[in-house]
N, C-alpha and C positions, 0 to 999 in steps of 0.2 A: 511611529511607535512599533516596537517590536510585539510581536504575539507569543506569548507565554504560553509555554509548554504545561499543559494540565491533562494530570492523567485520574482518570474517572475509575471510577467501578466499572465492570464488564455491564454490558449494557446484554438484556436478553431479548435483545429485542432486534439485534444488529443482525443477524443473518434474512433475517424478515425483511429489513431496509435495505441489505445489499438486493435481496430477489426483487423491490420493486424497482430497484434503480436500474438493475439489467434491463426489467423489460424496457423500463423508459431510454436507456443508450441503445439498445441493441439497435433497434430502426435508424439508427444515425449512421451507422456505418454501409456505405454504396457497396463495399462489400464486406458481406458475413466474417465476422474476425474468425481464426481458428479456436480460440479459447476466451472464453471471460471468468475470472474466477474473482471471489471475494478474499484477498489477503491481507496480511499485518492482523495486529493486537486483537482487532474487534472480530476478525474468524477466527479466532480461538475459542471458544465457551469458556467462562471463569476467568477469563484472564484479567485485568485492569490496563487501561486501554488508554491515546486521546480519545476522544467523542467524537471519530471523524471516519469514517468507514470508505478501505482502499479497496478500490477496482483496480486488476487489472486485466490490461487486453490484448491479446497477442496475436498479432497481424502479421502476413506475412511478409509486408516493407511495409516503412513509415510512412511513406508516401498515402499508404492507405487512411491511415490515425489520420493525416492532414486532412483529406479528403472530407471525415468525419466532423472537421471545425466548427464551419456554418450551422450542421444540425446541434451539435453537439450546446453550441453557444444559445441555440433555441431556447434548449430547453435548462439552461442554466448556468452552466461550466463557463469557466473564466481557461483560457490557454495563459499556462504561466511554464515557460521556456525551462527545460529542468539543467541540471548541471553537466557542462561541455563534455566532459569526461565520463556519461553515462547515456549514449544513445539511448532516448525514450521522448516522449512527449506527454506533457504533464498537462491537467485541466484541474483545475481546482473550482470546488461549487459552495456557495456560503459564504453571507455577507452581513456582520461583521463576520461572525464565528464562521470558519469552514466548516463543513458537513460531511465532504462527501473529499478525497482525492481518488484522479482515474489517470491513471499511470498506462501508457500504451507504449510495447516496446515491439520489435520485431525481431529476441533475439531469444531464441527457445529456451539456449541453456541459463539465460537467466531470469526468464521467467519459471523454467523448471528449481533453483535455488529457491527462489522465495514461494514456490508451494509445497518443496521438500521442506523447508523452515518451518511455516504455518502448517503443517503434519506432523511432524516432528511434534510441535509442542502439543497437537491437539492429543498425540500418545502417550506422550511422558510428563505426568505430574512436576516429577523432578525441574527437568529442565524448565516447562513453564511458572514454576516458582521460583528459581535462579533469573531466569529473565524478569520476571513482574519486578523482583527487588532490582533488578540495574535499572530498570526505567523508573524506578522509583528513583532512585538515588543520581539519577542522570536528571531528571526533570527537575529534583532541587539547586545539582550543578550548575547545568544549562537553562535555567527557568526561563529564558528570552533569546535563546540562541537554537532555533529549529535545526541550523544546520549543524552544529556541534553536538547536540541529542541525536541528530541520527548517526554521525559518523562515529561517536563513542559506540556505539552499538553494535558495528561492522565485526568487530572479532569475535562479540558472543555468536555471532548469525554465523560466520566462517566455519568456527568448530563444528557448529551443529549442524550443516550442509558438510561439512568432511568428513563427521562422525558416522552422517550417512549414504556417505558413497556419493555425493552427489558432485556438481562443478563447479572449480573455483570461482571466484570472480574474478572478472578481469580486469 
């Protein structure tokens, strides 16, 4: 059965649950990543959100992320293989409901895209009310289709990493 896309009230309490989840990953990885940061919907403030709070981690190879498995799997995280066409490795934690996704990639400038995104909205009103209505309106579209909610999504994130100087994707 598919998992339905539900999008919640900004929860005020998600930057607090990203901080304890860092400390709880951070020991997993043999080596120190160069960055962990909290992004997507729920590090926004006020935004409306799923109820699933994204890490990510930016290592200098993925080899490193791999490395991280065994611990990682310790303490909860499920390794769910992400799509062919976007170097990263994905862990997914939360059973049924996810909780938590932890996205590890090794490629700067796209981890720098998605926290120029998640900055972006946290300054401009505007924009994160243009976005909370697509995810609204995507999430009725796509109510059971994860991957078609996020790829409708690709061209608001575009503009708004181009409007601010930042790098394409690739």
């Amino acid at each position: 059965m598919a998992e339905e896309v539900r999008i919640a009230p900004a929860d005020p309490l998600a930057a607090t649950r990203f901080a304890t989840e860092r400390e709880l990953i951070l020991p997993c990885f043999p080596t120190p990543p160069l960055a962990i940061e909290h992004f997507g919907s729920t590090a926004v403030p006020g935004l409306a959100a799923k109820p699933i709070i994204d890490i990510m981690v930016l290592v200098a190879d993925l080899a490193e992320g791999m490395a991280a498995r065994p611990a990682l799997e310790q303490v909860g995280y499920t390794y769910s293989s992400g799509p062919p066409e976007r170097p990263r490795i994905v862990f997914i934690k939360g059973v049924p409901l996810r909780t938590h996704h932890l996205h590890i990639h090794a490629d700067a400038d796209e981890f720098r895209r998605h926290m120029i995104f998640r900055d972006q909205l946290r300054l401009h009103a505007e924009d994160r009310a243009a976005y909370e209505a697509l995810k609204h309106d995507l999430a009725a579209r796509f109510r059971t289709d994860r991957v078609a909610y996020a790829d409708a999504k690709s061209d608001f994130i575009d503009a708004i990493v181009a409007r601010s100087g930042g790098p394409a994707r690739k």
